[in-house]
N, CA, C and O atoms as a GROMACS GRO file, in nm:
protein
  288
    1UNK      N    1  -1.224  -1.413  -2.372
    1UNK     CA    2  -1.204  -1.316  -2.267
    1UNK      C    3  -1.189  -1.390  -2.134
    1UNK      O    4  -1.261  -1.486  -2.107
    2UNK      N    5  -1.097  -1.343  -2.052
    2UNK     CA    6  -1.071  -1.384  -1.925
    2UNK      C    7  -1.090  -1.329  -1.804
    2UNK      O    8  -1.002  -1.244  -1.788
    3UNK      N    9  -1.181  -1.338  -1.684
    3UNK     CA   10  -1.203  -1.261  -1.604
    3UNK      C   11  -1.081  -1.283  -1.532
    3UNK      O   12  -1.022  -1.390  -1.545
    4UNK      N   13  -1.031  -1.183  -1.450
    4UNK     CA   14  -0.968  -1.191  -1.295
    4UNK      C   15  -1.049  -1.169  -1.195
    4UNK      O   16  -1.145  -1.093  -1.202
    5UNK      N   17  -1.013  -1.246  -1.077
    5UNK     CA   18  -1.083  -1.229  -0.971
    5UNK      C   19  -0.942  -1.214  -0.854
    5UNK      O   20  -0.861  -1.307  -0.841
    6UNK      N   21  -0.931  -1.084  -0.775
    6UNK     CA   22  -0.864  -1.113  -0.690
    6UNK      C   23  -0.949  -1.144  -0.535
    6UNK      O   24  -1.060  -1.102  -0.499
    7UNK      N   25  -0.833  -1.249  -0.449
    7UNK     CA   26  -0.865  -1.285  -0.326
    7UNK      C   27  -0.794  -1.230  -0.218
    7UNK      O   28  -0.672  -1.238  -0.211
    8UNK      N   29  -0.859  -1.178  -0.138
    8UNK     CA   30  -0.726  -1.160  -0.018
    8UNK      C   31  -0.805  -1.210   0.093
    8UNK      O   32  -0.926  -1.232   0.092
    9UNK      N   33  -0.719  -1.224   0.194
    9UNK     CA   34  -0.731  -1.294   0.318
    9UNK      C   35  -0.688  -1.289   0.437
    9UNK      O   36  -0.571  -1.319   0.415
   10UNK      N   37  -0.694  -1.273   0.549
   10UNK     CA   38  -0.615  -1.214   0.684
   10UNK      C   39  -0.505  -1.389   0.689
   10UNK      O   40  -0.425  -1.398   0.782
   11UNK      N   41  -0.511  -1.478   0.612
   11UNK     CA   42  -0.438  -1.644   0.654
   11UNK      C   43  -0.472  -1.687   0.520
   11UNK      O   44  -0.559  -1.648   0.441
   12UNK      N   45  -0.358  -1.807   0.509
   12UNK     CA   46  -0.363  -1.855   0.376
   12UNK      C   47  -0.483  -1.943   0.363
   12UNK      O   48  -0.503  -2.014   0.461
   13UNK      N   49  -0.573  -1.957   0.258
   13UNK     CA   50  -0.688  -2.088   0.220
   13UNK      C   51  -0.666  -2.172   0.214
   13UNK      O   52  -0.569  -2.211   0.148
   14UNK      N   53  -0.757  -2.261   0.291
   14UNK     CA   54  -0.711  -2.409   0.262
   14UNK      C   55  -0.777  -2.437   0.077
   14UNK      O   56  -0.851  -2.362   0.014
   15UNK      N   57  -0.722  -2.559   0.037
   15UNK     CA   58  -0.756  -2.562  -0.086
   15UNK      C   59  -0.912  -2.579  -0.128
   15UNK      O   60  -0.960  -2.550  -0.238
   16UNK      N   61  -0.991  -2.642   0.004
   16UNK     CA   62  -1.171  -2.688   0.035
   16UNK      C   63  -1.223  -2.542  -0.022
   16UNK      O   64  -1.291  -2.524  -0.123
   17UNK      N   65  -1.155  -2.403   0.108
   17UNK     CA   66  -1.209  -2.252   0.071
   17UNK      C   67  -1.192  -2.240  -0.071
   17UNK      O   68  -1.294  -2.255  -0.138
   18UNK      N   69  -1.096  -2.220  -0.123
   18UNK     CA   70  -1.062  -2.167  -0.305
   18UNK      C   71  -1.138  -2.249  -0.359
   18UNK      O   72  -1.197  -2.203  -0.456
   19UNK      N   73  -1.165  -2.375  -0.329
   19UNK     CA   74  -1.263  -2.367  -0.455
   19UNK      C   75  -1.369  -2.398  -0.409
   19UNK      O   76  -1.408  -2.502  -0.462
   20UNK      N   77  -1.455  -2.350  -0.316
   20UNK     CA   78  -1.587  -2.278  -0.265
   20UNK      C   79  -1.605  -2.154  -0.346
   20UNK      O   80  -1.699  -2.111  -0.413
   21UNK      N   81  -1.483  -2.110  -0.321
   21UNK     CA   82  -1.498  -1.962  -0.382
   21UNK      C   83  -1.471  -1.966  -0.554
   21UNK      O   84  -1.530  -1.867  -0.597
   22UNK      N   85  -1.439  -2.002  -0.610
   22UNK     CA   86  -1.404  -2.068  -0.771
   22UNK      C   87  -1.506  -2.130  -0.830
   22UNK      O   88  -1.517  -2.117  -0.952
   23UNK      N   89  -1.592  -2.203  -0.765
   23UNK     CA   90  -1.729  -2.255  -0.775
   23UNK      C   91  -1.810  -2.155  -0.766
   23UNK      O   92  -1.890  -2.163  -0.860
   24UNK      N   93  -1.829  -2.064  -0.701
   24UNK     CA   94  -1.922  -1.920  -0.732
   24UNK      C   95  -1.894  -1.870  -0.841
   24UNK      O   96  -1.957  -1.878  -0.946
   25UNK      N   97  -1.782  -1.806  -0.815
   25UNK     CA   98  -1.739  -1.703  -0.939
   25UNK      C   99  -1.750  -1.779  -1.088
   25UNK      O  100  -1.811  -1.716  -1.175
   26UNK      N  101  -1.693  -1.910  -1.124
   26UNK     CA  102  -1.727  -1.957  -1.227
   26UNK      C  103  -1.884  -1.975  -1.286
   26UNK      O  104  -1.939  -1.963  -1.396
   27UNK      N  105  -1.923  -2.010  -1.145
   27UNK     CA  106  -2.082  -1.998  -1.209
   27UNK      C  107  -2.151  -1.871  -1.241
   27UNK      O  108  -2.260  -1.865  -1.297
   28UNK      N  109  -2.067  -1.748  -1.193
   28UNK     CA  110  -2.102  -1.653  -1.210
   28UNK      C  111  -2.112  -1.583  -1.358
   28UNK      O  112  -2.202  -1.518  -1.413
   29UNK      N  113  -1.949  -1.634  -1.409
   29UNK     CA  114  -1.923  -1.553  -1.507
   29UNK      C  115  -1.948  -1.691  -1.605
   29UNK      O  116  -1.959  -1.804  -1.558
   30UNK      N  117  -1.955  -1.647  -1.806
   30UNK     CA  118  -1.963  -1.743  -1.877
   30UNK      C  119  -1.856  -1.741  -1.956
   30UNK      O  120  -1.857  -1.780  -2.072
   31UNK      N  121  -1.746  -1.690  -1.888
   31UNK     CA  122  -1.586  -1.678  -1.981
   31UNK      C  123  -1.529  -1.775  -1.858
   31UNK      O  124  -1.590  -1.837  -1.771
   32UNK      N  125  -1.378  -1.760  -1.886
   32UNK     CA  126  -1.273  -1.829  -1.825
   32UNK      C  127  -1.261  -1.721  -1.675
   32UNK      O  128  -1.303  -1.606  -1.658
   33UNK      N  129  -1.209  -1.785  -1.609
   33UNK     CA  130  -1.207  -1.678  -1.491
   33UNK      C  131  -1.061  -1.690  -1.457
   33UNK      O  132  -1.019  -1.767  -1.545
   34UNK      N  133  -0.948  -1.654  -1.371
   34UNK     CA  134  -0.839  -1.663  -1.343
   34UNK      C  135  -0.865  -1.603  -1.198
   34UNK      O  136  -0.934  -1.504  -1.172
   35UNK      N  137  -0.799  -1.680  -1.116
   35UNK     CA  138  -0.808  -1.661  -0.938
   35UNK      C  139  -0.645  -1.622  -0.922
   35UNK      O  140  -0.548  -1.678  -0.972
   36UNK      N  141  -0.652  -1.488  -0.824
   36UNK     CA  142  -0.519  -1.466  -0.751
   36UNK      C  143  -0.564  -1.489  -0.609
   36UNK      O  144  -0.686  -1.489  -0.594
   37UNK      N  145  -0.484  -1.512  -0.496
   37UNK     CA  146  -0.514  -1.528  -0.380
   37UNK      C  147  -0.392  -1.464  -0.329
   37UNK      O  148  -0.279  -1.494  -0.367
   38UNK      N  149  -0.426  -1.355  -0.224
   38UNK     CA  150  -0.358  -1.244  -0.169
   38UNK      C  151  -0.352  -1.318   0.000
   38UNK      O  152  -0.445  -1.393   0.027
   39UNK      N  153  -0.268  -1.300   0.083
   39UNK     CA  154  -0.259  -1.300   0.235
   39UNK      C  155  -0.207  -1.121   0.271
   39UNK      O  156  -0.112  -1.053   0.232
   40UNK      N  157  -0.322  -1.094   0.362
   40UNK     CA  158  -0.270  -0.978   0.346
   40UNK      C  159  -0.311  -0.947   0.576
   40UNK      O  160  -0.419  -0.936   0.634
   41UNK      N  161  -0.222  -0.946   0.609
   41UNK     CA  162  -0.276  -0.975   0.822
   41UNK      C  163  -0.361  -0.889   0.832
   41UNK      O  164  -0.457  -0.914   0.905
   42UNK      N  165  -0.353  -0.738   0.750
   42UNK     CA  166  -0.398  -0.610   0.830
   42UNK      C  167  -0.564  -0.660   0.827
   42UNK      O  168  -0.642  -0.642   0.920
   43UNK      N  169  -0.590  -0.714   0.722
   43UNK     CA  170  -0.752  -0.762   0.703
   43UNK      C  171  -0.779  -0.827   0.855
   43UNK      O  172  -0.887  -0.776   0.885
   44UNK      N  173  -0.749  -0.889   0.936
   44UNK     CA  174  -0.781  -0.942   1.080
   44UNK      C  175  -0.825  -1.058   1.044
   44UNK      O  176  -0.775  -1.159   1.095
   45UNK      N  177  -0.917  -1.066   0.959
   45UNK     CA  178  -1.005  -1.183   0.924
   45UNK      C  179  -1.126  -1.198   0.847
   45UNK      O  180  -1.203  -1.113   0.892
   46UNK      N  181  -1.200  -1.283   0.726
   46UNK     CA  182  -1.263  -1.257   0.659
   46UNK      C  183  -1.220  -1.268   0.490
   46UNK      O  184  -1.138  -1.344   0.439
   47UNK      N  185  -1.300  -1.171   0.428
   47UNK     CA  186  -1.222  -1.192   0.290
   47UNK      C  187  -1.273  -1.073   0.217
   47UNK      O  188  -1.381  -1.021   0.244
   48UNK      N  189  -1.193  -1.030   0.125
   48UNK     CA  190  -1.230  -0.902   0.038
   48UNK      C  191  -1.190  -1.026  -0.109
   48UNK      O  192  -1.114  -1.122  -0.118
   49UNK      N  193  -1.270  -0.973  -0.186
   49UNK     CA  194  -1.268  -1.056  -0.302
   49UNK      C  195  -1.305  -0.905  -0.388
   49UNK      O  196  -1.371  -0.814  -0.339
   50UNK      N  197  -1.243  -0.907  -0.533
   50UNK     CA  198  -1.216  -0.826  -0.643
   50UNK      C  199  -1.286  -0.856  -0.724
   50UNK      O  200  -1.305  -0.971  -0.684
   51UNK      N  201  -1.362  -0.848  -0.835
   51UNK     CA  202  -1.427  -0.893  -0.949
   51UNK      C  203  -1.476  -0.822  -1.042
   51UNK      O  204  -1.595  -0.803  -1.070
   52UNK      N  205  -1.377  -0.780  -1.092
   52UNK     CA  206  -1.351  -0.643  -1.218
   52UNK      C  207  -1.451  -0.505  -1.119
   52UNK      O  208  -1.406  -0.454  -1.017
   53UNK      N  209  -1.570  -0.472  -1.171
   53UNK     CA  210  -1.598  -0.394  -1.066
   53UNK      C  211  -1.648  -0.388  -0.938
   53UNK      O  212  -1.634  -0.311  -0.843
   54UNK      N  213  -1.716  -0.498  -0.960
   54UNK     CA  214  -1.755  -0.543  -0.787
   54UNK      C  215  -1.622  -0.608  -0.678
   54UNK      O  216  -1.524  -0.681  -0.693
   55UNK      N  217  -1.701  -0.512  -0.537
   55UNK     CA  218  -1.584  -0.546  -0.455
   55UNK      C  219  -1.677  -0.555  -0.334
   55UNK      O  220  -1.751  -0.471  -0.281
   56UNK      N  221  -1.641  -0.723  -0.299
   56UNK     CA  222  -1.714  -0.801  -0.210
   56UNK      C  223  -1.632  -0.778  -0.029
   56UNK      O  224  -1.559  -0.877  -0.021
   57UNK      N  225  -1.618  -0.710   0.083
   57UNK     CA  226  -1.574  -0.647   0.149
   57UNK      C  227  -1.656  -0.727   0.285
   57UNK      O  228  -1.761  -0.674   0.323
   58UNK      N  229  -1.591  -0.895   0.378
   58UNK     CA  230  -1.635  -0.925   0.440
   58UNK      C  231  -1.503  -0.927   0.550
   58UNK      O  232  -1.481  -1.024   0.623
   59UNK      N  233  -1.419  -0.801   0.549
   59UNK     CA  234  -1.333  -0.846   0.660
   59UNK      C  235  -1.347  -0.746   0.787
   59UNK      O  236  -1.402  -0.636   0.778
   60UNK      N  237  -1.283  -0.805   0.920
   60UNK     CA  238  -1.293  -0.748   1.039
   60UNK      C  239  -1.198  -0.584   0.956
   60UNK      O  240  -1.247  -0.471   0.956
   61UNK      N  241  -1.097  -0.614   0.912
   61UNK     CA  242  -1.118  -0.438   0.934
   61UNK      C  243  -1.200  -0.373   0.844
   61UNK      O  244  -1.231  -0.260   0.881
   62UNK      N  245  -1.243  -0.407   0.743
   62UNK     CA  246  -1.373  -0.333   0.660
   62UNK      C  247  -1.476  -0.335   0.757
   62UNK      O  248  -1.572  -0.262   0.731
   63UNK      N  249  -1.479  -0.387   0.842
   63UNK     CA  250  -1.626  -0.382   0.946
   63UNK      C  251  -1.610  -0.266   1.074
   63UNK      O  252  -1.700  -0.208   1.136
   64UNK      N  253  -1.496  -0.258   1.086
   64UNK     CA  254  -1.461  -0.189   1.182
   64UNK      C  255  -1.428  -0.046   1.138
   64UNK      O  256  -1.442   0.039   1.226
   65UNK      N  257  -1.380   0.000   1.002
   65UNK     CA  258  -1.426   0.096   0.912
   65UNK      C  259  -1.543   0.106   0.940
   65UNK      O  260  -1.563   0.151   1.053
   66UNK      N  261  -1.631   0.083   0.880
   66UNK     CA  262  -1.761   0.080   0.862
   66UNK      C  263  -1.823   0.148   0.997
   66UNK      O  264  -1.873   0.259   1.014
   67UNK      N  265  -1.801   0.042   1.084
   67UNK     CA  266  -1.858   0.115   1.245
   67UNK      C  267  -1.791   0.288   1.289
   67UNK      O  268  -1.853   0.381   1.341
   68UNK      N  269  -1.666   0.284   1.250
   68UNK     CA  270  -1.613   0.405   1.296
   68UNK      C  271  -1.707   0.484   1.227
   68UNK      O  272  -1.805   0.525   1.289
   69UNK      N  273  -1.687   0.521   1.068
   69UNK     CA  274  -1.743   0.593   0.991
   69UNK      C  275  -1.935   0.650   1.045
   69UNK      O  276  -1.996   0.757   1.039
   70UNK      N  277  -1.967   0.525   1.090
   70UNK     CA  278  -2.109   0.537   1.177
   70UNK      C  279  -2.077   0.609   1.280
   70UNK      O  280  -2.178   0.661   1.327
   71UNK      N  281  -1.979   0.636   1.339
   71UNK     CA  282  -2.010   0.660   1.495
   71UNK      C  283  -1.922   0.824   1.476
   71UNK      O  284  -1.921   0.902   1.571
   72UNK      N  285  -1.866   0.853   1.366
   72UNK     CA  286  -1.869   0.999   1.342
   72UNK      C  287  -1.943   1.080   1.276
   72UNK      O  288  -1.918   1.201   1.276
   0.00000   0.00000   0.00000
């Protein structure tokens, strides 16, 4: 069995980041894992990472969601 993990990113990774992040997730899971890496601007900055059901949500506009949603 093979996990996917998707990456997205407000700028492309240097290759040091991916496998910071490939080094987690592998240690995470005890199958094979497979990495996509997304550039996506609207994110501002930060990273949303995918991992079958967990969804790891560290970017300026998920934060700025977040605050609006508070302040209505």
């Amino acid at each position: 069995m093979t996990e996917k993990v998707s990456v997205f990113s407000a700028n492309e990774l240097s290759e040091k980041d991916k496998a910071r992040i490939e080094k987690i997730f592998f240690e995470k899971h005890s199958c094979a894992v497979t990495f996509e890496y997304n550039v996506d601007a609207s994110l501002l900055g930060g990273l949303l990472i995918i991992d079958g059901n967990d969804y790891y949500d560290s970017t300026v506009a998920g934060r700025l969601a977040k605050l609006k949603r508070g302040l209505t």
